[in-house]
mmCIF file of the N, C-alpha and C atoms, coordinates in Angstrom:
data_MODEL
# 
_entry.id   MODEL 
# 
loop_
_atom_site.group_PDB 
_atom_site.id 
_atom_site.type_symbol 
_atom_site.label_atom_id 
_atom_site.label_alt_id 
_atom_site.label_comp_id 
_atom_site.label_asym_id 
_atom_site.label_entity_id 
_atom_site.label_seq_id 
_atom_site.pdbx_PDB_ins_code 
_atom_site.Cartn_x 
_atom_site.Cartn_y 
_atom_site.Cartn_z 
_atom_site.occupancy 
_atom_site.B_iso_or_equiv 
_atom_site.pdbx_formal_charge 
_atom_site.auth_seq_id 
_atom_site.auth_comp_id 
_atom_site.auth_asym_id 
_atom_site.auth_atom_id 
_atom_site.pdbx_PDB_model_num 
ATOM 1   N N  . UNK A 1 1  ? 70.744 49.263 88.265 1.00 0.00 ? 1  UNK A N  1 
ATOM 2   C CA . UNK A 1 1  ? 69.895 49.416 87.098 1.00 0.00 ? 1  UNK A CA 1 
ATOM 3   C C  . UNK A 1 1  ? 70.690 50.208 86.055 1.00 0.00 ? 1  UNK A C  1 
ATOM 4   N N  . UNK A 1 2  ? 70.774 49.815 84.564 1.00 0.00 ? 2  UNK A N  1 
ATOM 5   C CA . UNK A 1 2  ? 71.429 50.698 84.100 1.00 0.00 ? 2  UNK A CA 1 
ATOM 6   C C  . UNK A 1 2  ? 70.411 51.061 83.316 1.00 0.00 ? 2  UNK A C  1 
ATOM 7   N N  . UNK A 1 3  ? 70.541 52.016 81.716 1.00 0.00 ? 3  UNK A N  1 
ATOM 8   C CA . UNK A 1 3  ? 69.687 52.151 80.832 1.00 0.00 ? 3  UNK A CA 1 
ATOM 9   C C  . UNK A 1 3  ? 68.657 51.365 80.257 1.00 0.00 ? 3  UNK A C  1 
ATOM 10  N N  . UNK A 1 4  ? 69.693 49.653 79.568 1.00 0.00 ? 4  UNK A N  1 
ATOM 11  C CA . UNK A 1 4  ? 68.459 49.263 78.598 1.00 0.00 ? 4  UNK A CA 1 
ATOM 12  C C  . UNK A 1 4  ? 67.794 48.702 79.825 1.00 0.00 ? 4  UNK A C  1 
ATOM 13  N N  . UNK A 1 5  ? 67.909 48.201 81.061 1.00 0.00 ? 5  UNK A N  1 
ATOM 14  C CA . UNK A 1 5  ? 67.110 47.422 81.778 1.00 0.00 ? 5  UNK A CA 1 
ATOM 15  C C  . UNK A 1 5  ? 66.050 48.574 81.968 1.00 0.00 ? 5  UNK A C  1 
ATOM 16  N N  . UNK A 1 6  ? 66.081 49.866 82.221 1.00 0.00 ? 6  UNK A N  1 
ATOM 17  C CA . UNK A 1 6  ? 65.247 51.060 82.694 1.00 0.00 ? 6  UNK A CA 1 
ATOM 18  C C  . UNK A 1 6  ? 64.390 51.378 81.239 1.00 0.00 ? 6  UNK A C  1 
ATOM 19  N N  . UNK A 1 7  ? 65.103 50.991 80.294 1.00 0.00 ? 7  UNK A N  1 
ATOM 20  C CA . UNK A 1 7  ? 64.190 51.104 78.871 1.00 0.00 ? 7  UNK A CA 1 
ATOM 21  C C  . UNK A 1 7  ? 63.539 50.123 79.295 1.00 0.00 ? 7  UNK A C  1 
ATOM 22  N N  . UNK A 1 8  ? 63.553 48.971 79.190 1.00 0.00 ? 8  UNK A N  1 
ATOM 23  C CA . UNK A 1 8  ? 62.798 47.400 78.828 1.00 0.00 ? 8  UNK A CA 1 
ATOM 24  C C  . UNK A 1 8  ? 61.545 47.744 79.623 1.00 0.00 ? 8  UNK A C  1 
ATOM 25  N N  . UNK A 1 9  ? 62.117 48.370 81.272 1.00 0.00 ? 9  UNK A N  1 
ATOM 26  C CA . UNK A 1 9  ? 60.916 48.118 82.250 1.00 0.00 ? 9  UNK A CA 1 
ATOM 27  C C  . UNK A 1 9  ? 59.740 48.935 81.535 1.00 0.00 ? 9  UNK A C  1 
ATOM 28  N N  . UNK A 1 10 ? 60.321 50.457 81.131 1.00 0.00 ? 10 UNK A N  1 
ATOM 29  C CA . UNK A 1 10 ? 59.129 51.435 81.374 1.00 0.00 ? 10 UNK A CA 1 
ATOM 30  C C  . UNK A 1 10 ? 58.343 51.163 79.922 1.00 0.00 ? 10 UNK A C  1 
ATOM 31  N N  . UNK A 1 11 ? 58.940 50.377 78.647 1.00 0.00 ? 11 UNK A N  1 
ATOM 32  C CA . UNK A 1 11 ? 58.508 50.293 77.211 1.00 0.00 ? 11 UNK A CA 1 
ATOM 33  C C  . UNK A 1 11 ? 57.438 48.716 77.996 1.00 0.00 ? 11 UNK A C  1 
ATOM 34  N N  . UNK A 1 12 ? 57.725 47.774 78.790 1.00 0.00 ? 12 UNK A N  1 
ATOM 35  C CA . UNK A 1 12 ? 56.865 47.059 79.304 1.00 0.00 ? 12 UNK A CA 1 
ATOM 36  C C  . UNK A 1 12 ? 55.728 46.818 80.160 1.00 0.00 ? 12 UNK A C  1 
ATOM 37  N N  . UNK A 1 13 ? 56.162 48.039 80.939 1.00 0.00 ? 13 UNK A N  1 
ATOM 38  C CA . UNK A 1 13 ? 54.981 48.611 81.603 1.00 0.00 ? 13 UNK A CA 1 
ATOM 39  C C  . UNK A 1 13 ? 53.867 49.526 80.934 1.00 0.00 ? 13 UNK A C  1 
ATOM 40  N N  . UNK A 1 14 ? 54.392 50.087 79.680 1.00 0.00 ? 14 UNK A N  1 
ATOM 41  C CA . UNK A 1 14 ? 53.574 51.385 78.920 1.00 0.00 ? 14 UNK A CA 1 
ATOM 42  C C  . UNK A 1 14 ? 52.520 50.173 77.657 1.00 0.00 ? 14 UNK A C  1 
ATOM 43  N N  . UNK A 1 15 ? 53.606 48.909 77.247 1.00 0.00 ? 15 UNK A N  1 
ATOM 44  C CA . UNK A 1 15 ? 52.696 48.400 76.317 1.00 0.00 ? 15 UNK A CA 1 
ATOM 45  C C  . UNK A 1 15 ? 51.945 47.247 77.307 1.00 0.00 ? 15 UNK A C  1 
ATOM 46  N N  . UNK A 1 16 ? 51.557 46.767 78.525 1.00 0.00 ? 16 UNK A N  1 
ATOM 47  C CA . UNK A 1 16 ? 50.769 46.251 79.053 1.00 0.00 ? 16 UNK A CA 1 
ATOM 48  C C  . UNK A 1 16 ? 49.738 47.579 79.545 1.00 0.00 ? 16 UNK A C  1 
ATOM 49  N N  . UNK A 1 17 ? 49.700 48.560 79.580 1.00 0.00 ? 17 UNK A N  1 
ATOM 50  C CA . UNK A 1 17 ? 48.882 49.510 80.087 1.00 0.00 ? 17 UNK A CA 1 
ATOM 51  C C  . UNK A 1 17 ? 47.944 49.552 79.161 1.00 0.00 ? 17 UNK A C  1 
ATOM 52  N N  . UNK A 1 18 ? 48.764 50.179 77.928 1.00 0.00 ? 18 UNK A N  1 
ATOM 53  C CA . UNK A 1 18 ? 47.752 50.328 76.520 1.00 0.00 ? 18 UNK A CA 1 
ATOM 54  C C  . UNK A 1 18 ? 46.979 48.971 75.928 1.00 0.00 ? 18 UNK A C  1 
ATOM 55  N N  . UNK A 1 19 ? 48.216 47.911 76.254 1.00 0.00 ? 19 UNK A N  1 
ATOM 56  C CA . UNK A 1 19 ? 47.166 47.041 75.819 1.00 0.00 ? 19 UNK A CA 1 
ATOM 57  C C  . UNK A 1 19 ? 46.385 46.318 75.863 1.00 0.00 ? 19 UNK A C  1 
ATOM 58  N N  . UNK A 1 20 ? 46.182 46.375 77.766 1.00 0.00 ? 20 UNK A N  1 
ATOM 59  C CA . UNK A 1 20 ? 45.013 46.151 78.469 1.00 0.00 ? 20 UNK A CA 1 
ATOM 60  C C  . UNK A 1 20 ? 43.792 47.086 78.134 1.00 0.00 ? 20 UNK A C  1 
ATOM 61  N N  . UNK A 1 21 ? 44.189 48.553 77.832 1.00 0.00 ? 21 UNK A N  1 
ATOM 62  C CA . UNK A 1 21 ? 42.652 48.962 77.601 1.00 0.00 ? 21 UNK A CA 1 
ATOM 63  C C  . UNK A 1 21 ? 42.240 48.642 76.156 1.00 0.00 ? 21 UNK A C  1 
ATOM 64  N N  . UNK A 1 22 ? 43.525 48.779 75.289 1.00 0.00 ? 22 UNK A N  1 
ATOM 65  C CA . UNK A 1 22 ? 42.572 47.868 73.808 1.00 0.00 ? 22 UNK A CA 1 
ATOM 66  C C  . UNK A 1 22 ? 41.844 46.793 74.367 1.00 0.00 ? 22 UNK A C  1 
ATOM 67  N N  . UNK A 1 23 ? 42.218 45.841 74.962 1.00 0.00 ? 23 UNK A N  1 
ATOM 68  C CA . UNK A 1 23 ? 41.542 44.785 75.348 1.00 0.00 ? 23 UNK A CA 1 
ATOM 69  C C  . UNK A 1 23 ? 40.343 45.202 75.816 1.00 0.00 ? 23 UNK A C  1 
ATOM 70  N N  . UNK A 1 24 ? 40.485 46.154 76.778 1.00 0.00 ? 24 UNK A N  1 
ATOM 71  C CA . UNK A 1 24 ? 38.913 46.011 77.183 1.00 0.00 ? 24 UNK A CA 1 
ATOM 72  C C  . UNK A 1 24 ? 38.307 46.576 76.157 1.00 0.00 ? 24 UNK A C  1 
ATOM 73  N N  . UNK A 1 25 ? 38.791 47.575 75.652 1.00 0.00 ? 25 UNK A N  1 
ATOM 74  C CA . UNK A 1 25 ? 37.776 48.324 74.655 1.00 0.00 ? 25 UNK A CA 1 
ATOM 75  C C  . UNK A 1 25 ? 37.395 46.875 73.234 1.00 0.00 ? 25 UNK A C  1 
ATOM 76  N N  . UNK A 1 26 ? 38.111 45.863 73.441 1.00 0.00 ? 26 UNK A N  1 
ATOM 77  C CA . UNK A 1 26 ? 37.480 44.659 72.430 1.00 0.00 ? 26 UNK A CA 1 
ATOM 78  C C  . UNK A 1 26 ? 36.380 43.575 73.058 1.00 0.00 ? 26 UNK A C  1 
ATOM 79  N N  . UNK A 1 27 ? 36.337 43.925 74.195 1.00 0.00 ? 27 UNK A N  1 
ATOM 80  C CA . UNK A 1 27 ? 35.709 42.878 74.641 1.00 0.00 ? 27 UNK A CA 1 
ATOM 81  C C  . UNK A 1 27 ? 34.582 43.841 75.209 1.00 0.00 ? 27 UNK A C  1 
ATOM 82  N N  . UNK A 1 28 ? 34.511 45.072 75.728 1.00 0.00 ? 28 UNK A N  1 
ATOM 83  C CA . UNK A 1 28 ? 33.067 46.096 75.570 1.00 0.00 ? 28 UNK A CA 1 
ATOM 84  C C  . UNK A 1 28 ? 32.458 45.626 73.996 1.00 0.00 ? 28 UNK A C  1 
ATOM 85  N N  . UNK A 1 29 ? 33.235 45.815 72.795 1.00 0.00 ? 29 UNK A N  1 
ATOM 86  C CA . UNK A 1 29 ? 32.392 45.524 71.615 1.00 0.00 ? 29 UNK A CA 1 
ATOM 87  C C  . UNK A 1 29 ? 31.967 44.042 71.405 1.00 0.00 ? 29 UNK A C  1 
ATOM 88  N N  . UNK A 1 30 ? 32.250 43.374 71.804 1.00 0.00 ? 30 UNK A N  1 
ATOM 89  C CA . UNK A 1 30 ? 31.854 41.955 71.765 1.00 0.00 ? 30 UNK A CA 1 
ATOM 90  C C  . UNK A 1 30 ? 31.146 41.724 72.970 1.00 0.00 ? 30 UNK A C  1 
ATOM 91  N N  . UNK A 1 31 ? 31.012 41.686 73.501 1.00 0.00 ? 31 UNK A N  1 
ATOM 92  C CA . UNK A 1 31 ? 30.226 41.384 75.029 1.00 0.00 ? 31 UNK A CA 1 
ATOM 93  C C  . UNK A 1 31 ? 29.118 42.762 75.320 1.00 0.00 ? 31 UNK A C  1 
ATOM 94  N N  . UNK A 1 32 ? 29.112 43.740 75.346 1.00 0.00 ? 32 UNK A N  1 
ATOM 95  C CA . UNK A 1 32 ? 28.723 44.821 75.822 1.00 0.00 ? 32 UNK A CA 1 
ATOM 96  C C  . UNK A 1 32 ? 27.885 45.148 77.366 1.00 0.00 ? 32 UNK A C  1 
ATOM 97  N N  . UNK A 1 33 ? 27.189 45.379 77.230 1.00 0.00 ? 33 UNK A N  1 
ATOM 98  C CA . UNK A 1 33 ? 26.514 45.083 79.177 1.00 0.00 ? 33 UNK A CA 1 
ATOM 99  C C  . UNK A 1 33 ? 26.958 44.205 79.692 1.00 0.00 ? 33 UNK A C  1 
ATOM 100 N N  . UNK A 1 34 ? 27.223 42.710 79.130 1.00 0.00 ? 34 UNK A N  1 
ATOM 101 C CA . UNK A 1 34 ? 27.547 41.710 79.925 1.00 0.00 ? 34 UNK A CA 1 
ATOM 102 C C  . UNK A 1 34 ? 28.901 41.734 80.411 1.00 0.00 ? 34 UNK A C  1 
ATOM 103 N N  . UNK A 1 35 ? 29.706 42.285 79.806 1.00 0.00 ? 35 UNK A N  1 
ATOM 104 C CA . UNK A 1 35 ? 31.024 42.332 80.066 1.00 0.00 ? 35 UNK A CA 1 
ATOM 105 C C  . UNK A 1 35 ? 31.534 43.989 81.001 1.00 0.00 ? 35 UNK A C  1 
ATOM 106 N N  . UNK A 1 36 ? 30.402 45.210 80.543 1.00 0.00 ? 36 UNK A N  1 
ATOM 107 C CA . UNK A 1 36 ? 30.449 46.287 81.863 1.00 0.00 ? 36 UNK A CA 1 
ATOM 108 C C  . UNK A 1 36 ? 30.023 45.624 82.826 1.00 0.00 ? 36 UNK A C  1 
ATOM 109 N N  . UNK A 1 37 ? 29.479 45.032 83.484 1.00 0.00 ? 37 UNK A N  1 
ATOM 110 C CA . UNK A 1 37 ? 28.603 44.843 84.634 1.00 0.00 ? 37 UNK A CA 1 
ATOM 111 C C  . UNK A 1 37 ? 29.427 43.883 84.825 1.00 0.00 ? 37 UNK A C  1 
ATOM 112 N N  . UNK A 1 38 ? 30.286 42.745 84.756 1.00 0.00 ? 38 UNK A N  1 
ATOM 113 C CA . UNK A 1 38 ? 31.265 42.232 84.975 1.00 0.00 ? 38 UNK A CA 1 
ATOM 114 C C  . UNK A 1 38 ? 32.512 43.063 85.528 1.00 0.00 ? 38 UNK A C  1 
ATOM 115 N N  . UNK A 1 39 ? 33.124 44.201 84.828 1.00 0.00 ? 39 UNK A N  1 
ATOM 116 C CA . UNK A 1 39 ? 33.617 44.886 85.210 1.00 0.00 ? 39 UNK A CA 1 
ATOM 117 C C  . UNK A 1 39 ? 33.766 45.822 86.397 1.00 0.00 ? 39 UNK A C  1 
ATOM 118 N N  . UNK A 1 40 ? 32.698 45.742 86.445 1.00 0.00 ? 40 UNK A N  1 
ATOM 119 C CA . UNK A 1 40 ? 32.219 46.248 87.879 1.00 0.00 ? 40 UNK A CA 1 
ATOM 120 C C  . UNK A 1 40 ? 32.170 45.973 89.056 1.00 0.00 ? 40 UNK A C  1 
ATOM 121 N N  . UNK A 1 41 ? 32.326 45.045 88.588 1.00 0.00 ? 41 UNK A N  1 
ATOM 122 C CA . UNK A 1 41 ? 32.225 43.508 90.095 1.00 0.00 ? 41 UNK A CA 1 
ATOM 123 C C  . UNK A 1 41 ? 33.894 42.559 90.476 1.00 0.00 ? 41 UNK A C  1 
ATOM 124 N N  . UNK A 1 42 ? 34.627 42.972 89.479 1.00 0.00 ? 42 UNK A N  1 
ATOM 125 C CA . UNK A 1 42 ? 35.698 42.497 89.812 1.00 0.00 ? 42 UNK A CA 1 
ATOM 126 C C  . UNK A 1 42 ? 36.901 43.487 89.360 1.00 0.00 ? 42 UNK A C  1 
ATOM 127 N N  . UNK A 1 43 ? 38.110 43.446 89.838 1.00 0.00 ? 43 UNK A N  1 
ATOM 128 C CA . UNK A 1 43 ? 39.625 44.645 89.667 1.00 0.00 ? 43 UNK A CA 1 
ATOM 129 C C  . UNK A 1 43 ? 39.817 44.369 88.282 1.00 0.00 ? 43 UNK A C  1 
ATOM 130 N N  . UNK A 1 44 ? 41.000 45.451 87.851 1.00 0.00 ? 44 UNK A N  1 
ATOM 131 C CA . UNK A 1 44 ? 41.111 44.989 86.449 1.00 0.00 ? 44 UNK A CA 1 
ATOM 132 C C  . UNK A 1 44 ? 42.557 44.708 86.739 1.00 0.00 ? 44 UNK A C  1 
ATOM 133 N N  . UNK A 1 45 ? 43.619 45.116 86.417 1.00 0.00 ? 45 UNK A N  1 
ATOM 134 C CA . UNK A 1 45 ? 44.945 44.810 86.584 1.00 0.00 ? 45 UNK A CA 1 
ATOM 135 C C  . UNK A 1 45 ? 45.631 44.102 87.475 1.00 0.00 ? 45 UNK A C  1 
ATOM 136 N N  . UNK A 1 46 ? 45.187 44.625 89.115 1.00 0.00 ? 46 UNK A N  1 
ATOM 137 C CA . UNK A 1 46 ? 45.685 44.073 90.460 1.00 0.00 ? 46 UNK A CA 1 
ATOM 138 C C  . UNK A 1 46 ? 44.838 43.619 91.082 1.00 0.00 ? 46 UNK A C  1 
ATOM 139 N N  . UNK A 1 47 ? 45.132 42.477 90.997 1.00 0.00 ? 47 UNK A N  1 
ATOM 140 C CA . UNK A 1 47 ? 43.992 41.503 91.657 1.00 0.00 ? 47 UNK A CA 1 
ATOM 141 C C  . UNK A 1 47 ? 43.496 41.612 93.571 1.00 0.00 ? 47 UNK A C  1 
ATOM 142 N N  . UNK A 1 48 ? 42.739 41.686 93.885 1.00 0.00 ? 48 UNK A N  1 
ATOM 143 C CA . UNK A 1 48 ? 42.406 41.865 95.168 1.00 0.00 ? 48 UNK A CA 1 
ATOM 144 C C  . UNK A 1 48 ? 41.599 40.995 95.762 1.00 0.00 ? 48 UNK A C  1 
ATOM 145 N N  . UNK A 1 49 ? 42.311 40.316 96.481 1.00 0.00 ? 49 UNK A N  1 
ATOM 146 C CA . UNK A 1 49 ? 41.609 38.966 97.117 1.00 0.00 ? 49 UNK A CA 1 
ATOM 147 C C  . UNK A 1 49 ? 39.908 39.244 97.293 1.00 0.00 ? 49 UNK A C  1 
ATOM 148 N N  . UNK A 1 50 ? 39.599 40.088 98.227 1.00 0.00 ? 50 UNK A N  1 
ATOM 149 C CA . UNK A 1 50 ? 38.479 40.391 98.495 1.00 0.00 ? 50 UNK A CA 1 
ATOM 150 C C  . UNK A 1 50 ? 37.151 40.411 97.504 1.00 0.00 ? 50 UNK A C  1 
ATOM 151 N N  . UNK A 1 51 ? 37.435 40.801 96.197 1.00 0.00 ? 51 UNK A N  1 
ATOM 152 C CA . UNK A 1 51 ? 37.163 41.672 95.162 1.00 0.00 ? 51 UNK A CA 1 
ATOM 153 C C  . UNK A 1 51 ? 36.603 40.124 94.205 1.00 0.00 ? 51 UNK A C  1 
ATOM 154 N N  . UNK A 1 52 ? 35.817 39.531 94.082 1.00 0.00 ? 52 UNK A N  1 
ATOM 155 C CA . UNK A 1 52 ? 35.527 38.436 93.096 1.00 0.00 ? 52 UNK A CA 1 
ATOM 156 C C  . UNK A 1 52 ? 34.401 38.187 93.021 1.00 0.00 ? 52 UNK A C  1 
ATOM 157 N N  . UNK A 1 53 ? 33.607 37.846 92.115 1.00 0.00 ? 53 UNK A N  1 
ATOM 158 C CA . UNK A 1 53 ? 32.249 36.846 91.873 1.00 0.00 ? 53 UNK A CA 1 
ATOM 159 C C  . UNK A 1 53 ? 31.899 35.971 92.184 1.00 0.00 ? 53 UNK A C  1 
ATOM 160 N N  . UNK A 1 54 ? 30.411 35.842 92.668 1.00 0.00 ? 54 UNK A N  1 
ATOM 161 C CA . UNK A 1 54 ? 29.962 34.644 93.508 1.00 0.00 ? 54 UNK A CA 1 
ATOM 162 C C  . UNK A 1 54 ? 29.663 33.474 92.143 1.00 0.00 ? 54 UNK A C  1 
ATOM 163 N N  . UNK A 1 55 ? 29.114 32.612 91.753 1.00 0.00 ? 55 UNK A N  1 
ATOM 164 C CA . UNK A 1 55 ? 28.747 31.862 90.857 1.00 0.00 ? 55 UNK A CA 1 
ATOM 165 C C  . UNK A 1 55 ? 27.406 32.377 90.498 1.00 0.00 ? 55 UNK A C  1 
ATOM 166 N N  . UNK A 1 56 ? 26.630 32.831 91.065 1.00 0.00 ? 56 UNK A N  1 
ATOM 167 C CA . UNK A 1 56 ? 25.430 33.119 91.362 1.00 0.00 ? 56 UNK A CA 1 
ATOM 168 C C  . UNK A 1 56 ? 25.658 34.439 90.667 1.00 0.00 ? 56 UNK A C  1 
ATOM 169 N N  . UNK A 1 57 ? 26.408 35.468 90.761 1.00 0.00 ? 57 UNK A N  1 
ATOM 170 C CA . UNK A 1 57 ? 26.802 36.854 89.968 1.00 0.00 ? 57 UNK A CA 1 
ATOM 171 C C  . UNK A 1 57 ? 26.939 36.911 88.369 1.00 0.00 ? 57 UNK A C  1 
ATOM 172 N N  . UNK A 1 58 ? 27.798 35.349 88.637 1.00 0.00 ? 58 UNK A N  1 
ATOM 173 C CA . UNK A 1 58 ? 28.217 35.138 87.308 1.00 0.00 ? 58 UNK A CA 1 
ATOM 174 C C  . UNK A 1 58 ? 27.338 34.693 86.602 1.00 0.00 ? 58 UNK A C  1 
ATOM 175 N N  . UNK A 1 59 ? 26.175 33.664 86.657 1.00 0.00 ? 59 UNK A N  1 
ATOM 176 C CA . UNK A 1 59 ? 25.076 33.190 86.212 1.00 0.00 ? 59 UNK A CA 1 
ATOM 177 C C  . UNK A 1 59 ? 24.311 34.412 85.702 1.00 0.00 ? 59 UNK A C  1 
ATOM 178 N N  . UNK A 1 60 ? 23.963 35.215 86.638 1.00 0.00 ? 60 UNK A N  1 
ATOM 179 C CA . UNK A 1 60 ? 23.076 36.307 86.086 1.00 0.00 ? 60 UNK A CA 1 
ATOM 180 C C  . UNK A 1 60 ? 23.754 37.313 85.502 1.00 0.00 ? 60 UNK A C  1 
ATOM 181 N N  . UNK A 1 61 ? 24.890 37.325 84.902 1.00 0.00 ? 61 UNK A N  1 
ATOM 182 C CA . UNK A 1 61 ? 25.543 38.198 84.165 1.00 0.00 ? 61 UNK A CA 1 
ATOM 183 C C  . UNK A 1 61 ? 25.718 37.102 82.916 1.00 0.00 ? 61 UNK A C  1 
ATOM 184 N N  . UNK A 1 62 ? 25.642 35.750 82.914 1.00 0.00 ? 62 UNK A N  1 
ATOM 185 C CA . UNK A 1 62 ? 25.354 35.000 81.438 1.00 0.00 ? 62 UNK A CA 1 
ATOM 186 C C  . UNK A 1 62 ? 23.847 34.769 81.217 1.00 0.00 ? 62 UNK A C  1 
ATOM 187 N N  . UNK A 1 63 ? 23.354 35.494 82.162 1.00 0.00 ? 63 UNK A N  1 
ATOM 188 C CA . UNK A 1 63 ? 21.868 35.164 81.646 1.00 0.00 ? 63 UNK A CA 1 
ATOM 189 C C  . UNK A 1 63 ? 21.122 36.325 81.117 1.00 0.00 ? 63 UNK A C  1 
ATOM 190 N N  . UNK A 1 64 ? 22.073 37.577 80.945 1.00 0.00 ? 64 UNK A N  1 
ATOM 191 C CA . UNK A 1 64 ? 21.561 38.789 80.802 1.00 0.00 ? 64 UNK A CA 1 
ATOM 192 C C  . UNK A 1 64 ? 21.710 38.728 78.884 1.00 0.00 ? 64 UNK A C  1 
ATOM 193 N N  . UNK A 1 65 ? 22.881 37.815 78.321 1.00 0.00 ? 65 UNK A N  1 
ATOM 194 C CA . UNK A 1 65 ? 22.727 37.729 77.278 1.00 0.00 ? 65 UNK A CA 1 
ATOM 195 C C  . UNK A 1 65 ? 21.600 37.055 76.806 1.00 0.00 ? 65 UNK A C  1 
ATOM 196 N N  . UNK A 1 66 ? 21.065 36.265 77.489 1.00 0.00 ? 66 UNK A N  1 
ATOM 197 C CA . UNK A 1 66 ? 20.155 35.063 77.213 1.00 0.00 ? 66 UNK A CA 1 
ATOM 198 C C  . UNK A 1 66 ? 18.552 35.982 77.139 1.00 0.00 ? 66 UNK A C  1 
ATOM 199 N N  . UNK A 1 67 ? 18.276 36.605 77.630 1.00 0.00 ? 67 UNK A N  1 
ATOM 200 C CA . UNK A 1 67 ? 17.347 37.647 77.919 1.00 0.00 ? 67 UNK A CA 1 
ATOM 201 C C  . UNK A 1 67 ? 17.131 38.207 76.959 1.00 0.00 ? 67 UNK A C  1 
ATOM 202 N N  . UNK A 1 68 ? 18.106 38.883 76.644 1.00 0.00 ? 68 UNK A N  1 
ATOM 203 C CA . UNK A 1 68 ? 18.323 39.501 75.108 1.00 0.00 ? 68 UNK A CA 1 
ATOM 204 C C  . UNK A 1 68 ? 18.278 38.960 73.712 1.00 0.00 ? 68 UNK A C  1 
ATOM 205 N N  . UNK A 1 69 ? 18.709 37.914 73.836 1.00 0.00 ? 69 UNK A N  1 
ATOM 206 C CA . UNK A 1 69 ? 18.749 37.100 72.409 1.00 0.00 ? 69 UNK A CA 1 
ATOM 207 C C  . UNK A 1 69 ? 17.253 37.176 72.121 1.00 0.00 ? 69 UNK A C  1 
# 
């Protein structure tokens, strides 16, 4: 490993960090409950087999907008 490869990694790892939580913090304002309560139910970065939504989860997390409207 020399320098720029040790630059590239840690400047690539620091702007996927930050700009996963902008992301979420854009999609809390556009989605809001529907998209926490989603969050909740599945990983955010590292995916974990175990860790996913039934169809049935997902339905009633698009129907929570529907409720509301």
């Amino acid at each position: 490993m020399n320098a720029a490869f040790l630059l590239t990694a840690v400047t690539l790892t620091l702007y996927l960090l930050v700009g996963s939580r902008q992301e979420e913090k854009k999609l809390l304002a556009c989605y809001g409950e529907q998209y926490r309560k989603y969050q909740g139910l599945v990983p955010g970065l590292i995916p974990r087999p175990w860790r996913y939504i039934s169809r049935q989860q997902a339905e009633e997390i698009l129907d929570m907008k529907k409720k509301t409207s």
